[in-house]
C-alpha positions in Angstrom: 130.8 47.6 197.4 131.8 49.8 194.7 131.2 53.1 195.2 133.0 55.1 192.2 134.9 54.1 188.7 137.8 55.7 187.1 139.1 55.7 183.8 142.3 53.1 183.0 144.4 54.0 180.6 148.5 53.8 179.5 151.0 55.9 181.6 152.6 58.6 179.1 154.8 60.6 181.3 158.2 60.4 183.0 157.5 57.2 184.7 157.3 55.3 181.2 160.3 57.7 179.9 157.9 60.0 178.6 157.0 58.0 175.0 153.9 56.5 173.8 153.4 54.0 173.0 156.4 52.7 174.8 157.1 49.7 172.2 158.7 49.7 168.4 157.4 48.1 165.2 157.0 44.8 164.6 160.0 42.7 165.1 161.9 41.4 162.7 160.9 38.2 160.2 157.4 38.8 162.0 154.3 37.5 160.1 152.2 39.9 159.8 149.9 38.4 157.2 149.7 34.8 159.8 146.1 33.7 161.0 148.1 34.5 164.4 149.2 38.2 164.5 148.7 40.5 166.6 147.7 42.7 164.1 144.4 40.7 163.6 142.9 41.2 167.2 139.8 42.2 167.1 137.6 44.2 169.8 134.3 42.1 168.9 136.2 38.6 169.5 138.3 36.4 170.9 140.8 35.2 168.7 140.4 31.6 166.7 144.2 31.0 167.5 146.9 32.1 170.5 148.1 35.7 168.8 151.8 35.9 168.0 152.0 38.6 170.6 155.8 39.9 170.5 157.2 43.7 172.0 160.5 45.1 171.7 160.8 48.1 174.2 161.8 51.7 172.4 165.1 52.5 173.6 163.7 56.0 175.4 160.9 53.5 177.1 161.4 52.4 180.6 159.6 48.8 181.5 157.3 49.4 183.9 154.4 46.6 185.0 152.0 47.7 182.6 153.5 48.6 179.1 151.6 50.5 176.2 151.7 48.2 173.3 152.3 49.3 169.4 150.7 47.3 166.5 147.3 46.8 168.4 144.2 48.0 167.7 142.2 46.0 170.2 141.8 47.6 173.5 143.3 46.0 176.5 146.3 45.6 178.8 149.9 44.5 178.4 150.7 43.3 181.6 153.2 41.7 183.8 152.6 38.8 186.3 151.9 40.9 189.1 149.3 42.2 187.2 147.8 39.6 185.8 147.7 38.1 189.2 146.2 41.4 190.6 143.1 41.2 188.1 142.0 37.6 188.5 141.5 38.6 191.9 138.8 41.0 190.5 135.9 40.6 188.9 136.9 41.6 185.1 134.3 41.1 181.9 134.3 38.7 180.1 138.5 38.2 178.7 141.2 36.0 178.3 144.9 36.2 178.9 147.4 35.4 176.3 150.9 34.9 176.9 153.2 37.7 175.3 157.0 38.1 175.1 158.4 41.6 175.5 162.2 42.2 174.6 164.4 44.9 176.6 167.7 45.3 175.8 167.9 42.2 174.2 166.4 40.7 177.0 163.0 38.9 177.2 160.9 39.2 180.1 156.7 37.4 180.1 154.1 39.3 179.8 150.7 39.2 179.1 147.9 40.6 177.3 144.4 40.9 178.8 141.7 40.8 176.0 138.5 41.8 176.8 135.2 41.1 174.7 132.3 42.7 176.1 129.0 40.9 174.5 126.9 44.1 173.7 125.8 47.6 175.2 123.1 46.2 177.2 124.7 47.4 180.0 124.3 51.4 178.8 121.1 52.7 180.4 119.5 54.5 176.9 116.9 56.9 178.7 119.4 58.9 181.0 122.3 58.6 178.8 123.6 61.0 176.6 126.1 60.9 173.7 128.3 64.0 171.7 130.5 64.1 168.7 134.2 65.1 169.8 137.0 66.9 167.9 139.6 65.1 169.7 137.6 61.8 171.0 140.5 60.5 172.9 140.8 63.5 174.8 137.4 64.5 174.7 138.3 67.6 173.4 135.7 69.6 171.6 132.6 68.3 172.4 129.7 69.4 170.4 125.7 68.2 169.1 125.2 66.7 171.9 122.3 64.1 171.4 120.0 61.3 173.2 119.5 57.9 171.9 116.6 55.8 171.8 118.7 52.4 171.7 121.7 50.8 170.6 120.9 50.5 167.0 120.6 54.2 167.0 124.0 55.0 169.0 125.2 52.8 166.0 123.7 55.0 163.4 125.9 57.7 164.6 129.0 56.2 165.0 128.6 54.5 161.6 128.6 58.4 160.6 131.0 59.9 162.2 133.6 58.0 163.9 134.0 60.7 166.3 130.4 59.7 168.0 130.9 59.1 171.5 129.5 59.1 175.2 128.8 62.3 176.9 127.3 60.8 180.1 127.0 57.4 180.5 124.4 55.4 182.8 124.5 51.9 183.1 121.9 50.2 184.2 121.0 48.6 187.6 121.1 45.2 186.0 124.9 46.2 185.1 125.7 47.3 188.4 124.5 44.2 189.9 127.4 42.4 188.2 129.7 44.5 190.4 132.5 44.4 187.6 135.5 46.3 188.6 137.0 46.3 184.8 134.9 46.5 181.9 134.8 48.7 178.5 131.8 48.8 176.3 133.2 48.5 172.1 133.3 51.2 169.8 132.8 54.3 172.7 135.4 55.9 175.0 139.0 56.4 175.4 142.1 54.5 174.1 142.1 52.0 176.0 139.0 52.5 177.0 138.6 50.8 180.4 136.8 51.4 183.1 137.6 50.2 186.7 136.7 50.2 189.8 137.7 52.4 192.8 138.7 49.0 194.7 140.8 47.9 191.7 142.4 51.1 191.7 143.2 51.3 195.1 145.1 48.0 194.6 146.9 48.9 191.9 147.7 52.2 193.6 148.8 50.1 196.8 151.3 47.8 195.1 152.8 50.3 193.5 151.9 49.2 189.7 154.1 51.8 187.2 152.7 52.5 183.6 149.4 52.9 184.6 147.1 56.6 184.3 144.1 55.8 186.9 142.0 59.6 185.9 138.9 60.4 188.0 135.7 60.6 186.0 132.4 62.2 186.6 130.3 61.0 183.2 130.2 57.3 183.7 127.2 57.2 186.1 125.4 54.3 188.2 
């Protein structure tokens, strides 16, 4: 039974040596203009081809289970084995793993990257939600005109107008909850990356001792 969430993001303190994201630019003679970068992920999709997905850790960087990727605009995970292994023992929405290689001091180590593609926001309760424009959305810093909305195409409305339209307090509905998800992100609304896990997850994650993670308690995702 889950009985709270939490808010999953990237580690960005000492334990990662204190730089974000932890990996350079693109490496060098990369593609970026191939079918296959990883410059071409896209949160609404999973990709038509295996993405090209390559890392080279920043020298200040420490490697650490979960790494915060650069040249990414999807929202997801980079993740060791352990991890991976951790998460398909939990129920995650719908997602895909893709092997990635991540260079450290010229050497290589596996990772992978978890890609998740949620199909809509079904899953957002409309009549008890509400929704705010942010100065700083990925802080939520500076919240202001706080508003309701009747739907989804509405919530689209705004965020077509301002990309700084996000969730105040979010319900989701008890057809969501029945899923019993303990990682899931809805598109276009939250934090960076903005996942959403489960206090069981956690826990696990806590209890194996996973670095480069920030697990931050939450009180406006609702159920």
């Amino acid at each position: 039974m889950i009985n709270k969430y939490y808010l999953l993001g990237y580690g960005t303190g000492e334990e990662v040596g204190g730089v974000y994201p932890q990996t350079e630019g693109l490496p060098p003679g990369y593609d970026e203009d191939s079918p296959a970068s990883m410059t071409n992920l896209s949160n609404w999709e999973f990709p038509a081809v295996d993405p090209d997905l390559r890392f080279e850790l920043s020298p200040e960087a420490v490697l650490t289970n979960v790494v915060s990727p650069s040249n990414i605009n999807a929202s997801g995970l980079l993740v060791d084995r352990e991890v991976r292994d951790i998460l398909e023992e939990f129920h995650v929405m719908n997602h895909a793993f893709y092997e990635a290689s991540l260079a450290a001091n010229g050497i290589p180590y596996k990772y992978y990257w978890l890609h998740m593609v949620p199909p809509d926001h079904s899953g957002i309760d409309f009549s008890r939600s509400t929704f705010a424009t942010f100065m700083m959305p990925l802080f939520r810093f500076g919240k202001k005109d706080v508003v309701k909305c009747r739907d989804e195409a509405e919530m689209h409305e705004h965020i077509d107008k301002d990309d700084r339209f996000g969730f105040d307090v979010l319900y989701l509905t008890s057809d969501f909850m029945k899923q019993q998800y303990d990682l899931f992100r809805f598109p276009r609304i939250g934090t960076s990356p903005p996942l959403i896990a489960s206090d069981r997850l956690c826990d696990e994650l806590t209890g194996r001792g996973i670095t480069g993670l920030k697990i931050v308690p939450q009180d406006y995702v609702l159920f």
